[in-house]
ZAMARGU-4260 file (C-alpha; in steps of 0.2 Angstrom, whole numbers, plus 5000, padded with zeros to 4 digits):
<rodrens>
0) 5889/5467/5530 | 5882/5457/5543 | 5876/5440/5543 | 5866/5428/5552 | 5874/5414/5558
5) 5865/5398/5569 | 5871/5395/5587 | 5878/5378/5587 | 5875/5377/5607 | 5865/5361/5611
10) 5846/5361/5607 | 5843/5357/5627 | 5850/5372/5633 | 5835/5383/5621 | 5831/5396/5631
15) 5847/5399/5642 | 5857/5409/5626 | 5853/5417/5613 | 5850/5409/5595 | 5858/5421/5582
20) 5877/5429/5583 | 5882/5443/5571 | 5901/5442/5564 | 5908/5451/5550 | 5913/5442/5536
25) 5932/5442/5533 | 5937/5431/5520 | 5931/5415/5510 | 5940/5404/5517 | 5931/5406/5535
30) 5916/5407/5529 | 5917/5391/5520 | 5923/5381/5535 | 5909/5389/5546 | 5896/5383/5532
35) 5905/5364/5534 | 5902/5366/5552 | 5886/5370/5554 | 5880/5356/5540 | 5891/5344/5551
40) 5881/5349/5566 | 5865/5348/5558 | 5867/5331/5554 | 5871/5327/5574 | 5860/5337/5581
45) 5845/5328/5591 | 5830/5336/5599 | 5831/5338/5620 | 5817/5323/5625 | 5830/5313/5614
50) 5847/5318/5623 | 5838/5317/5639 | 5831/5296/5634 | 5851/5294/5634 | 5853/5296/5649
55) 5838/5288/5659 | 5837/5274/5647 | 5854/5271/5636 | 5848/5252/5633 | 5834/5256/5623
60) 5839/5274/5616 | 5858/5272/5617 | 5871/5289/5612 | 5878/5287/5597 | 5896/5291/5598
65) 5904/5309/5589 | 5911/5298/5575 | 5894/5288/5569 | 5882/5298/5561 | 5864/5288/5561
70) 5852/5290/5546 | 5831/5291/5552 | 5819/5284/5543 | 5802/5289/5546 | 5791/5277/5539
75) 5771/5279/5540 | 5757/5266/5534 | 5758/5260/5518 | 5776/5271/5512 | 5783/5259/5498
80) 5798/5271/5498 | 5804/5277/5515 | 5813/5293/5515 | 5829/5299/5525 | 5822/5310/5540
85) 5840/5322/5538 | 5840/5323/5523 | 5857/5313/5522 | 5858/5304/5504 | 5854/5286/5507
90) 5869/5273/5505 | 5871/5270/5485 | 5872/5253/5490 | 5855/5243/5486 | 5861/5227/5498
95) 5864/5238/5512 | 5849/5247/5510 | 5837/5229/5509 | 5848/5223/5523 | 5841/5236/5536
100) 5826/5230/5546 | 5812/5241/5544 | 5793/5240/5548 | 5782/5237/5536 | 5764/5234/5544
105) 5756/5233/5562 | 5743/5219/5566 | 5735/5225/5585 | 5725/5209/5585 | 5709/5219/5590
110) 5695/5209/5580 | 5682/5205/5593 | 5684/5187/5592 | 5702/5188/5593 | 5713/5183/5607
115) 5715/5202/5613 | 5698/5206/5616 | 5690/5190/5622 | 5706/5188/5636 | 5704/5206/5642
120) 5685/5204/5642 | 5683/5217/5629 | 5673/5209/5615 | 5657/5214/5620 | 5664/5233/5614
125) 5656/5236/5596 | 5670/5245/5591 | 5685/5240/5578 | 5700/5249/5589 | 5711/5238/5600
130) 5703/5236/5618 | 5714/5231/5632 | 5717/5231/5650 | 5730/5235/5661 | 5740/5224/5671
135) 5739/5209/5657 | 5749/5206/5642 | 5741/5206/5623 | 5750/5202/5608 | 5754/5214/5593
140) 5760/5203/5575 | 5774/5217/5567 | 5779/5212/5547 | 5796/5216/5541 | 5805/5221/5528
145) 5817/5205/5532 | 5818/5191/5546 | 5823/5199/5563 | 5840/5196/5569 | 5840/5197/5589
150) 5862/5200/5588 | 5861/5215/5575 | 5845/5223/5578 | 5837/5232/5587 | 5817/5237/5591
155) 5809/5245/5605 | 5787/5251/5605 | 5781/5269/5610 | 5765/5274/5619 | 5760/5289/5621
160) 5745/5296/5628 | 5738/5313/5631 | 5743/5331/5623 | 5760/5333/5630 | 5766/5315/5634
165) 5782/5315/5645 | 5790/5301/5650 | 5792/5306/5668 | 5773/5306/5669 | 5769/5290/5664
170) 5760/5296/5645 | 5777/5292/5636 | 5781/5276/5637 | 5796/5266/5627 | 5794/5248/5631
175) 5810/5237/5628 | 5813/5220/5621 | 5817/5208/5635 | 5821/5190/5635 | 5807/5185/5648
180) 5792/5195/5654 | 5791/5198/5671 | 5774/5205/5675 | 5767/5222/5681 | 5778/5234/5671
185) 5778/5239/5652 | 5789/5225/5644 | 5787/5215/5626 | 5794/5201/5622 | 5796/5191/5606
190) 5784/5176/5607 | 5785/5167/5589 | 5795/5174/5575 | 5790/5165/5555 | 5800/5172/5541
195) 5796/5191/5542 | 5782/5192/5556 | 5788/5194/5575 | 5773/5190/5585 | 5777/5202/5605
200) 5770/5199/5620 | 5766/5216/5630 | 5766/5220/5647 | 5759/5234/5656 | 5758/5237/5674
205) 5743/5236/5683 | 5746/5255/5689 | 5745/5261/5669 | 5737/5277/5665 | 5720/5270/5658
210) 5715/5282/5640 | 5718/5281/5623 | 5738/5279/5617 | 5745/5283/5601 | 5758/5266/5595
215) 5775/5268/5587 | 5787/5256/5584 | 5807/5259/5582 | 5822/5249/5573 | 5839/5252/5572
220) 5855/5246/5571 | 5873/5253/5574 | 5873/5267/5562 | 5851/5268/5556 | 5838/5269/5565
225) 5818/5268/5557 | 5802/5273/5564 | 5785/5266/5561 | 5776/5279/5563 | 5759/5281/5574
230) 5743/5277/5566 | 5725/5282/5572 | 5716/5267/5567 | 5731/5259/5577 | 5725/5269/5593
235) 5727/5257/5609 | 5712/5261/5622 | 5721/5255/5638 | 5705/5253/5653 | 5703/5246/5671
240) 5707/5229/5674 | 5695/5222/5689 | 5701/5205/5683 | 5718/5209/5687 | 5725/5205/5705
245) 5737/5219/5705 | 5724/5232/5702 | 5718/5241/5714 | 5699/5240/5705 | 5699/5220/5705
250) 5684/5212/5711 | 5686/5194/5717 | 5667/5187/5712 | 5665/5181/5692 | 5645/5185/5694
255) 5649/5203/5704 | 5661/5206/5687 | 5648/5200/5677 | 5635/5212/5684 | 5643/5226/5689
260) 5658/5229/5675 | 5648/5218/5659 | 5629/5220/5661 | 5624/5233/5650 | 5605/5235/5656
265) 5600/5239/5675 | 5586/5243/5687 | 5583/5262/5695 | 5572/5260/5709 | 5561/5278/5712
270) 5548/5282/5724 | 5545/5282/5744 | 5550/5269/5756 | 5533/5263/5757 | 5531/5263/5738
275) 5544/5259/5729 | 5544/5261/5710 | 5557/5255/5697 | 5561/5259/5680 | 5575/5248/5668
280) 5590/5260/5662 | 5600/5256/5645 | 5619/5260/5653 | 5625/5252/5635 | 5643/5254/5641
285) 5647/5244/5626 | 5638/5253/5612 | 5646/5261/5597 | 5654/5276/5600 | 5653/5278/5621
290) 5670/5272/5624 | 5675/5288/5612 | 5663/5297/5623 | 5670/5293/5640 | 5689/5295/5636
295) 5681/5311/5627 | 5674/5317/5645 | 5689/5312/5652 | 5700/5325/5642 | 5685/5337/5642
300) 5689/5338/5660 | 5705/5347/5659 | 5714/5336/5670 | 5732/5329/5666 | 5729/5312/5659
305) 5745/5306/5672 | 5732/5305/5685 | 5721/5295/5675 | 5731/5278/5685 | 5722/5281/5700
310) 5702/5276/5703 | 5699/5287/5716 | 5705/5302/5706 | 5697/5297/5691 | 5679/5295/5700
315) 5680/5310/5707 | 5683/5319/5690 | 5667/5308/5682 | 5657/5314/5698 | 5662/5331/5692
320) 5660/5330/5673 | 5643/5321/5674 | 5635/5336/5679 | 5634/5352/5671 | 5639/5367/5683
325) 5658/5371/5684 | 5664/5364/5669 | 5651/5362/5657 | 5648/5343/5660 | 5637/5331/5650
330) 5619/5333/5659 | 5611/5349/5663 | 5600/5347/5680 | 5581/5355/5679 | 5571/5354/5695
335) 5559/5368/5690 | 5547/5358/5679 | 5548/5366/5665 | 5557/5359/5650 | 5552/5365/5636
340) 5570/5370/5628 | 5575/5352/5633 | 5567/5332/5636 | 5561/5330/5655 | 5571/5320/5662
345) 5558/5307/5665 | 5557/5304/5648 | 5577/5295/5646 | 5578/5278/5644 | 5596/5277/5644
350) 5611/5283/5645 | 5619/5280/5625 | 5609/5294/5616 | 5615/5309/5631 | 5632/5301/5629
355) 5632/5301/5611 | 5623/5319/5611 | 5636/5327/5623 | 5651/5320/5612 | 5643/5325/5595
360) 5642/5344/5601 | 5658/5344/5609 | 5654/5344/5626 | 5636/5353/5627 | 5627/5349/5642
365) 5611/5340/5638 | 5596/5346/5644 | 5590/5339/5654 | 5593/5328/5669 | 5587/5324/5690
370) 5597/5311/5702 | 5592/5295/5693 | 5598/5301/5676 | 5615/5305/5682 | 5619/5290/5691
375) 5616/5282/5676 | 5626/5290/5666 | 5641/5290/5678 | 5638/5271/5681 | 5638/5268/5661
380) 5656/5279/5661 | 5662/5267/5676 | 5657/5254/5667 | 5666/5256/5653 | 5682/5262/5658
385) 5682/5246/5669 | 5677/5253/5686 | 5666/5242/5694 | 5650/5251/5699 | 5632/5251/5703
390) 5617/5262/5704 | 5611/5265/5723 | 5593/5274/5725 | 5589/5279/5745 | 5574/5282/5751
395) 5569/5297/5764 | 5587/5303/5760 | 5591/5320/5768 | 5603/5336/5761 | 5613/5342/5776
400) 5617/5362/5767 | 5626/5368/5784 | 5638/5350/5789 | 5628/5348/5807 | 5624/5330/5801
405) 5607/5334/5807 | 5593/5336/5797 | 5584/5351/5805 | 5566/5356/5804 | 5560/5378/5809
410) 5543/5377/5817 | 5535/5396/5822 | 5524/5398/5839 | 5511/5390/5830 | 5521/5373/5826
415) 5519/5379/5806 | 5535/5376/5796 | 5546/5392/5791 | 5550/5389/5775 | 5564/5401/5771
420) 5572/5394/5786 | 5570/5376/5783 | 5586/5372/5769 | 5589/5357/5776 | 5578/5344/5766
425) 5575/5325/5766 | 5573/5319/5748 | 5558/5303/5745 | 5573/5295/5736 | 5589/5301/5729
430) 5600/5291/5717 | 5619/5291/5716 | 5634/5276/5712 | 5643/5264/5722 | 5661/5260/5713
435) 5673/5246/5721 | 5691/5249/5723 | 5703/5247/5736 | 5710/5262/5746 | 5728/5262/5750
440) 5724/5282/5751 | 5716/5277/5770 | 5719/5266/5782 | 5717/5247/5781 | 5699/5240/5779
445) 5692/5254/5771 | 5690/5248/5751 | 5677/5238/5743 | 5662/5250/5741 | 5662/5267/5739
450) 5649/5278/5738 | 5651/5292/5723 | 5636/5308/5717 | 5636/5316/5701 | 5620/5325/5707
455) 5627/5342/5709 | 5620/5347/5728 | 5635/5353/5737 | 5654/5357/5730 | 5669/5348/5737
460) 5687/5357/5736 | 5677/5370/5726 | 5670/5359/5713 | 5650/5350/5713 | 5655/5332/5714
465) 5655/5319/5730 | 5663/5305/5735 | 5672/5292/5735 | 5666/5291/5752 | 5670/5273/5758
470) 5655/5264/5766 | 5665/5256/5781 | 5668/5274/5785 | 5650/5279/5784 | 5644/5266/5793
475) 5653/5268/5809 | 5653/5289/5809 | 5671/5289/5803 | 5667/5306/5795 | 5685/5313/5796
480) 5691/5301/5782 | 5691/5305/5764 | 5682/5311/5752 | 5664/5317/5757 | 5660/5305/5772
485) 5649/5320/5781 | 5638/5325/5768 | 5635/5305/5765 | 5635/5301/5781 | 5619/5314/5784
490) 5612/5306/5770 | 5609/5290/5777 | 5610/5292/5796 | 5605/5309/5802 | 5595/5313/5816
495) 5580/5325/5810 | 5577/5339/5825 | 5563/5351/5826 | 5566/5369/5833 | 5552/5380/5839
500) 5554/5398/5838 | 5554/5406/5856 | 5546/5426/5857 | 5564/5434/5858 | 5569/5426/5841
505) 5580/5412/5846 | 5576/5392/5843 | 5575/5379/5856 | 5577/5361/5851 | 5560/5353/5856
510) 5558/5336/5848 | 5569/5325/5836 | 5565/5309/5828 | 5580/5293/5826 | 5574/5283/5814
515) 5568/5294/5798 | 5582/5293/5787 | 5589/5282/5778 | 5578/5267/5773 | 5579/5252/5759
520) 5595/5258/5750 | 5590/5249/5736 | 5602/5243/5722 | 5599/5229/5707 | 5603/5211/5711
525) 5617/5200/5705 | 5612/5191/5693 | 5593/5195/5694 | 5581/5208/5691 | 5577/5207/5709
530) 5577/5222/5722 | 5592/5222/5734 | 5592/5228/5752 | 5609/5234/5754 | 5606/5247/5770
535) 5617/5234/5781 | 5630/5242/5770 | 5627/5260/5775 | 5624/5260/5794 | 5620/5247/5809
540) 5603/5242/5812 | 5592/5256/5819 | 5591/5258/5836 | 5605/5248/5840 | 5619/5253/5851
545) 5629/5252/5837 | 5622/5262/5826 | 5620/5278/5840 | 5638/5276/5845 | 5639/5278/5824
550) 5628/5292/5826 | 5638/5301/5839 | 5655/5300/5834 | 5648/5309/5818 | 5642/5321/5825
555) 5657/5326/5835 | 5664/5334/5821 | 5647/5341/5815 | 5642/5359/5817 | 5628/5359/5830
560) 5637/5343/5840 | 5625/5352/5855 | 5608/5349/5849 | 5608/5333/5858 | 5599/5334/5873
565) 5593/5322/5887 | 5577/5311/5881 | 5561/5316/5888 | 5546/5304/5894 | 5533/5303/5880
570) 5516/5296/5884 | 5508/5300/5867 | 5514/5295/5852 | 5509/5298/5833 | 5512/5286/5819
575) 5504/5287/5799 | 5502/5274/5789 | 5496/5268/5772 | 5485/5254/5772 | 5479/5242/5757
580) 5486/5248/5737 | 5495/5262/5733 | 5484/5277/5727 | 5483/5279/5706 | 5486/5296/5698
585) 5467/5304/5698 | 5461/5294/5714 | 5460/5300/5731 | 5472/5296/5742 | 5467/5289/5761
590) 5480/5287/5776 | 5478/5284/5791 | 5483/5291/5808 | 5484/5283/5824 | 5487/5291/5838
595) 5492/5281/5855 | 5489/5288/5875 | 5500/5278/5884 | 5496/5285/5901 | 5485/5279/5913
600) 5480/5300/5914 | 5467/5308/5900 | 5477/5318/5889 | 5471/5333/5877 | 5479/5332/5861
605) 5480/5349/5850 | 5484/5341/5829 | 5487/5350/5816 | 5490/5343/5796 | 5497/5349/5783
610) 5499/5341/5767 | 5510/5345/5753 | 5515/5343/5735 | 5532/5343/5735 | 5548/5341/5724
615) 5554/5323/5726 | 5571/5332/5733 | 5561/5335/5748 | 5556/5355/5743 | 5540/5360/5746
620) 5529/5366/5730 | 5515/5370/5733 | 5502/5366/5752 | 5486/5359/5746 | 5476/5355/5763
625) 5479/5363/5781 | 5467/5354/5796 | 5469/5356/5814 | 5460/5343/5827 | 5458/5343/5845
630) 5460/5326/5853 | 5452/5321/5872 | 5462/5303/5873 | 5456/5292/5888 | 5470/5282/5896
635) 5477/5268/5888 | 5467/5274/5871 | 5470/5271/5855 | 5462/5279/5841 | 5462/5279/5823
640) 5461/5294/5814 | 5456/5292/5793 | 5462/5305/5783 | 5457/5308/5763 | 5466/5318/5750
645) 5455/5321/5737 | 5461/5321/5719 | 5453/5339/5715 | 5464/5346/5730 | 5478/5340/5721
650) 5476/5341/5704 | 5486/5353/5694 | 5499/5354/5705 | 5509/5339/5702 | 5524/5336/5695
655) 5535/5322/5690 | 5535/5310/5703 | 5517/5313/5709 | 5527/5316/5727 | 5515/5323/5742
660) 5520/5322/5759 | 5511/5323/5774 | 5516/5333/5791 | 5509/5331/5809 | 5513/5342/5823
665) 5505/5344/5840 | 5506/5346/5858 | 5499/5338/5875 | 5491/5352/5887 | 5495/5342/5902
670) 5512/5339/5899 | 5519/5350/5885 | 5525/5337/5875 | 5528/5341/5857 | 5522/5327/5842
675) 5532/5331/5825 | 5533/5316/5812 | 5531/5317/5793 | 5527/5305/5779 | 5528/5305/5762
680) 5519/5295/5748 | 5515/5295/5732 | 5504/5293/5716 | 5504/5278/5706 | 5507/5280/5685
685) 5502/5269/5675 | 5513/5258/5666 | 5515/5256/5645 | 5511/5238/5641 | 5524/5231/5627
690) 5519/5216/5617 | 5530/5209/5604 | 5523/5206/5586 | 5529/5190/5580 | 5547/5185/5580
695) 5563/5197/5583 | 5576/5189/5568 | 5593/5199/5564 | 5590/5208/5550 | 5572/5206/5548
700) 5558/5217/5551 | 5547/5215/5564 | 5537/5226/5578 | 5526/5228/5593 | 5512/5236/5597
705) 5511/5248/5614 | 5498/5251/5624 | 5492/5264/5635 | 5476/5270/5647 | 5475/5288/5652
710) 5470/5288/5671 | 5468/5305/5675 | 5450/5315/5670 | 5454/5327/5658 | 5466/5325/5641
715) 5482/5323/5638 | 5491/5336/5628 | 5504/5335/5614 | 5509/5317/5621 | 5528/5309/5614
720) 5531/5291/5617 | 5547/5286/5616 | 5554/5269/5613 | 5573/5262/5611 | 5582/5246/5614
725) 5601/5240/5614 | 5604/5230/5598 | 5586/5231/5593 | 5583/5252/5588 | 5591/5268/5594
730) 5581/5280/5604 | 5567/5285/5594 | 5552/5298/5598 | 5535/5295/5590 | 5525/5313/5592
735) 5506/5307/5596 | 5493/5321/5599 | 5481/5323/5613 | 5477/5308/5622 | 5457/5310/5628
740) 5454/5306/5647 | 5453/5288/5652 | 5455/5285/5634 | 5466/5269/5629 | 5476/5269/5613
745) 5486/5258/5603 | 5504/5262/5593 | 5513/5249/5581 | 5532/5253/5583 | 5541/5242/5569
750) 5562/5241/5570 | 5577/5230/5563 | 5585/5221/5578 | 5604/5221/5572 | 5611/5209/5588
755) 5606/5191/5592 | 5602/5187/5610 | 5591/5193/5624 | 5588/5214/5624 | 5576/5224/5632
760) 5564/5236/5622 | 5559/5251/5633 | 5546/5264/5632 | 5541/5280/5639 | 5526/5295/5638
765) 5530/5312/5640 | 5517/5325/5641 | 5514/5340/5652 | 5500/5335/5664 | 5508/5314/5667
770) 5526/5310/5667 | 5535/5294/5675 | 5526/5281/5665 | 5536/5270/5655 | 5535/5250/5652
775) 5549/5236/5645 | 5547/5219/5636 | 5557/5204/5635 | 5565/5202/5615 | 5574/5189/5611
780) 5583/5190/5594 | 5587/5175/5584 | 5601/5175/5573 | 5595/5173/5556 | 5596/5155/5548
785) 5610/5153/5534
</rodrens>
C-alpha cells in the first residue's frame, strides 16, 4: 500500500524538488525510525527568511547548532500564559521557565506631550499612535518578565513595513543592541534599565523608508528564544525629517519650518495679474485621521513602499494620486460647470473633509476639484509626511500641449482666432506646489525648491502628474533636466506667437509678444498673511539679457525652435488697461485702450475686439461682443480709446471665476504691421462678512452670525452656505433657499470650539448663478477656566 511521506529537503530549496515521495512499506521497524526522523526534523526545521537572517546577520539571528534544539515563544499583548510555538513541551522545571526573559508589555512613549512627539515635532498630530521622524533617535520603555542580564540575554527590535517586507529592501528591518549609538542607521541601545523596565534608544537613518511599521521585539538565549509579537495600536508612523541634517528634505530656517511643514492654514491667491483675489485654505495636516489618509494614498498608489525613502519619488507619486485619471486618485477634476452629482469646486474650504471622504470610501475620487483645490490637497499630504511645501498660484500662466515652449495663437485672413486650432492656452491663473529637497539625482546647485502639479494637464512617463521640476533649472532654460522642466518652463516664460493663415493653407509667423507670461507668481508669506512675490524664483527679470538667453536656450530643445524670426520696426503700439476699482459682478465693466503712433508719418489703423467669457484655464466659452474700428493717427499721436462691457452682454454666461478676456488685433495700411495683445480681467464677488457672537471657550457654545448681499439683478436659486473651521466645527453645509436680488440676509451658525488657541472660521456660497464668494474670521478660543 502506498504512503505519503514528507520530504525532509530544506524549506529554502521549496520549489526546486518535489514535496511528497511514495515508498512501500516493509516492515515496522523502518517505519518507526522514519516517523522519529521526521518529528526530529520538524523540531529543527526553520522557515527560508530565517536561514537566510543566518547568514547576512549571524550577531543578531545566530544558527543554532545540529545538537541545540530552541523552543519559541510567541507571545502577544496581554498572554498571562505564553505557549510553546513547536509544540515542544515546555521544561517541567518552574525555575528555568521564570528564569527566561520574556516580554511583557511595550510602552512607545507616543502621548503628545511626551519626549517622542514634542522632539520630533509631532505633537501638534491629533492622533494617539507613535509619531516619529527619521534620522533621530526616540525611546521605547520594554517590561520584563525579570531584570535584563546584558551576558546571558539576548534582544533585538523588528520593523516592518509594507505587504511583503524584505530585508533587502529596506521594509524589514532587525535593529540590534549596541553599546553606543552611532547615528544614521537603525541601532538601539539600552539607555536606563530599573528592576524590570529597559528604557532603548533608537536610531534610524535619515534615508528610512517613511510609512507606517508594524514593532516586534525578540529575546532569547542559548537554547529559547521569545517573540513579542506586533501590535496595531503599537503601529510606528515613521515621516520626513526637515529638521534633520542628513535628510535630504531638511530645511535650514526655524520660521520656513514653521510655515511650510507646521502651519496648518494657508492663503490661495486666484484671479488675473491685475486683480488678484485670495481665498484662506484649511490644509489641517494635523487633523484626526489625515495622517491615515496620506500613508492610505500612499499604498493606494500601488507602488513598492521601498521607494517611499526617496522625496523625489514620493512627490511624484502624490502628483499622481492627488488627481483622479489613471489611478483613481482623491479629487476628480470638473471644468464643465456642471456639478450637480458633486460640490463645485469653489465651494471647498479645505483640504480635511476630501481627505477624510476619499479614505472613508476606500479610495473614491471626490467630486469635484480645479487647480486651486489640488494643490491644496497635495500641500496638506506634503505637509504631513514631512515634505516641506508651499502652494504657488501664477498668473497669465500658459499650457504648452505640443513641447514648443511657445505659446501659439491661429489667426484666419481676417486676424479672427481659429478656435479648433488654437490648443495652446494661457490660463488667468493656475495653482500648483513648490516642495524643498535636495537633488543628488542632478547636478550640484539644483535643490531647494521644486516646482510639483497635481492638476492633471499633460502625462509624464505615461502617467498625469508633473514635477519635481527644480526652479534653478527653470529659470535659466535648463529644460533638459529632470522631471518636467519643459512644460514648467512654458508655464512661466514662454513667448506667445501669433500665425496668420496664408491662402494656400500654410501659417506664417507674423507677430509675438515677450512679456505675456508669467507674472506675480504668488505664494503666502512666512510668517504673515501677506502676499509674496516669488517670480525672481522662476525666471530673470523680463527683458533682461538674462532672461532671453533663458529663453533661448529652452527653446533649443523646443519643437518649433524656428519660429524666432528677426524683430521688425514697430511705429504703433497697442496697450489695454484697467483704470480706477475692479468691476463688481452685475456692473459694467470699462477699459481702456490706448493706441500710440510713434512715427512722424500719419498711419491708418484697422482694430478689431473681441471680448470673451472664458474658462479661467484660458478656454474660450462663449464670445459676447465683436467691434471693429478704423483709426487715422496723426504723427506723434496718442489716443485713448474707452471701451464698455455691459453687464446684460454678459450675463448668463458666467461661470466660476467671472473670467472675460479681451483680444485686440489690427494692422497699419502703410506699413503692414500686425497689432495682436490680449488681456484678461475679471468680476469682483462679493465677500461673506463673519462676525463672532460673544466669546469662543473650549467646550462651550457659542456662534456667529454671517452676512451676505446679493449683487447681481435677479435671485439666487437654491443657495448652500458652507462654514467649517480647524478645532472650532467640521465642515458643515447649511441649505438656504433662494436669495432675492440685491437682497441681504443674515444666518446664526452656532458650534463647540474643542481646541484653545487662535483658528480661523471659514465660509462659503454656493449657488448656480454666483460662485467664489467666501469670507474668514479671526476666533480665538480660550481654554476653559478650572
Amino acid at each position: 500500500i502506498p504512503v505519503e511521506m514528507t520530504s525532509i529537503r530544506n524549506r529554502s530549496t521549496l520549489g526546486r524538488f518535489p514535496t511528497v515521495n511514495f515508498g512501500y512499506e516493509e516492515d515496522k521497524e523502518k517505519e518507526t525510525e522514519e516517523a522519529e526522523e521526521a518529528e526530529e526534523n520538524k523540531s529543527q526545521k526553520e522557515n527560508s527568511c530565517q536561514q537566510w537572517l543566518w547568514k547576512v546577520c549571524p550577531c543578531c539571528c545566530p544558527k543554532p547548532n545540529d545538537d541545540d534544539l530552541t523552543d519559541t515563544l510567541i507571545i502577544g499583548p496581554g498572554d498571562e500564559n505564553p505557549k510553546d510555538s513547536t509544540n515542544n513541551s515546555v521544561t517541567d522545571d518552574d525555575e528555568l521557565e521564570e528564569l527566561f526573559l520574556r516580554v511583557q508589555s511595550v510602552d512607545l512613549m507616543k502621548s503628545k506631550s511626551g519626549e517622542n512627539r514634542t522632539e520630533h515635532h509631532t505633537d501638534l498630530y491629533q492622533s494617539e499612535n507613535c509619531i516619529i521622524r527619521r534620522g533621530q533617535k526616540f525611546h521605547i520603555l520594554y517590561t520584563l518578565s525579570r531584570p535584563f542580564n546584558p551576558n546571558t540575554d539576548k534582544l533585538h527590535l523588528e520593523f516592518k513595513t509594507g505587504p511583503l517586507p524584505t530585508v533587502s529592501k529596506g521594509t524589514h528591518v532587525i535593529i540590534p543592541l549596541v553599546e553606543e549609538l552611532k547615528g544614521n542607521r537603525w541601532e538601539a541601545a539600552i539607555v536606563s534599565q530599573t528592576d524590570k523596565s529597559i528604557k532603548l534608544s533608537v536610531n534610524s537613518p535619515a534615508s528610512a523608508v517613511i510609512g507606517k511599521y508594524q514593532v516586534s521585539v525578540e529575546t532569547s538565549n542559548s537554547t529559547k528564544k521569545s517573540v513579542f509579537t506586533h501590535d496595531s495600536a503599537n503601529d510606528v508612523y515613521m515621516l520626513f525629517n526637515p529638521w534633520c541634517k542628513d535628510d535630504t528634505v531638511f530645511m535650514n530656517s526655524e520660521d520656513e519650518r514653521n510655515e511650510y511643514v507646521l502651519n496648518e492654514i494657508g492663503r490661495i491667491y486666484y484671479g488675473t495679474e491685475n486683480q488678484i483675489g485670495v481665498r484662506t485654505w484649511n490644509y489641517g495636516q494635523f487633523d484626526d485621521g489625515i495622517l491615515a489618509a496620506c500613508i492610505f494614498v500612499l499604498e493606494k498608489s500601488g507602488t513598492p513602499p521601498s521607494g517611499w525613502g526617496d522625496p523625489v519619488n514620493v512627490v511624484r507619486i502624490i502628483s499622481a494620486m492627488i488627481n483622479a485619471p489613471d489611478d483613481s486618485g482623491v479629487v476628480q477634476g470638473n471644468w464643465s460647470g456642471v456639478y450637480s452629482d458633486g460640490n463645485a469646486p469653489t465651494v471647498w474650504s479645505g483640504s480635511v473633509e476630501i481627505l477624510k471622504q476619499y479614505h472613508k470610501t476606500s479610495g473614491k475620487p471626490v467630486k469635484y476639484g480645479q487647480c486651486w483645490i489640488f494643490a491644496g490637497v497635495f500641500t496638506t499630504v506634503l505637509r504631513c509626511l514631512g515634505i516641506p511645501s508651499r502652494t504657488v498660484s501664477n498668473f497669465s500662466s500658459a499650457h504648452d500641449t505640443d513641447v514648443s515652449l511657445t505659446t501659439d495663437i491661429y489667426l484666419d485672413e481676417n486676424l479672427e482666432p481659429i478656435e479648433h486650432l488654437n490648443a495652446d492656452s494661457v490660463w488667468n491663473f493656475h495653482v500648483w506646489n513648490d516642495c524643498w529637497m535636495a537633488r543628488p539625482d542632478l547636478p550640484e546647485g539644483y535643490g531647494g525648491w521644486q516646482a510639483v502639479d497635481a492638476t492633471p494637464q499633460e502625462t509624464s512617463q505615461g502617467t498625469f502628474r508633473c514635477g519635481p521640476a527644480s526652479l534653478a533649472a527653470v529659470r535659466n532654460g535648463q529644460v533638459y533636466l529632470k522631471h518636467d522642466c519643459p512644460f514648467v518652463f512654458a508655464e512661466v516664460n514662454s513667448d506667445k506667437i501669433y500665425w496668420m493663415k496664408n491662402a494656400d493653407g500654410t501659417f506664417s509667423q507674423i507677430y509675438s509678444e515677450k512679456k505675456v507670461v508669467g507674472h506675480k507668481i504668488s505664494t503666502k508669506a512666512v510668517g504673515s498673511d501677506e502676499r509674496s512675490d516669488i517670480t525672481h524664483l522662476y525666471k530673470h527679470a523680463e527683458g533682461t539679457e538674462e532672461e532671453r538667453i533663458a529663453v533661448e536656450t529652452a527653446c533649443r530643445y523646443g519643437s518649433k525652435a524656428e519660429a524666432y524670426s528677426s524683430p521688425t520696426a514697430e511705429d504703433i503700439s497697442v496697450e489695454v488697461t484697467m483704470d480706477g476699482k475692479d468691476p463688481n459682478m452685475g456692473e459694467d465693466a470699462e477699459l481702456t485702450i490706448t493706441v500710440q503712433n510713434s512715427s512722424s508719418e500719419q498711419r491708418n489703423v484697422f482694430l478689431h475686439s473681441q471680448a470673451a467669457v472664458m474658462y479661467y484655464t484660458g478656454v474660450h466659452k462663449a464670445t459676447v461682443r465683436k467691434d471693429n474700428t478704423d483709426l487715422a493717427m496723426l504723427p506723434n499721436e496718442v489716443r485713448v480709446l474707452e471701451w464698455s462691457l455691459k453687464y446684460e452682454d454678459y450675463k448668463g454666461h458666467l461661470i466660476d471665476q467671472a473670467a472675460l478676456m479681451l483680444t485686440l488685433s489690427g494692422r497699419v495700411s502703410e506699413t503692414q504691421q500686425v497689432l495682436a495683445t490680449q488681456f484678461s480681467f475679471r468680476l469682483r464677488t462679493p465677500d461673506l462678512i463673519i462676525k463672532p457672537i460673544g466669546k469662543a471657550v473650549v467646550g462651550e457654545k457659542t456662534a456667529v452670525e454671517i452676512l451676505f448681499t446679493n449683487p447681481l439683478p435677479q435671485v439666487l436659486k437654491a443657495v448652500i452656505f458652507h462654514v467649517e473651521g480647524l478645532g472650532l466645527l467640521s465642515a458643515q453645509k447649511i441649505p438656504y433657499g433662494d436669495i432675492g436680488s440685491h437682497a441681504s440676509v443674515s444666518i446664526t451658525e452656532h458650534f463647540t470650539p474643542t481646541l484653545p488657541g487662535p483658528s480661523k472660521l471659514l465660509a462659503s456660497l454656493d449657488c448656480k448663478q454666483l460662485t467664489q464668494v467666501h469670507g474668514v474670521a479671526d476666533i480665538t478660543v480660550e481654554k476653559r477656566s478650572s
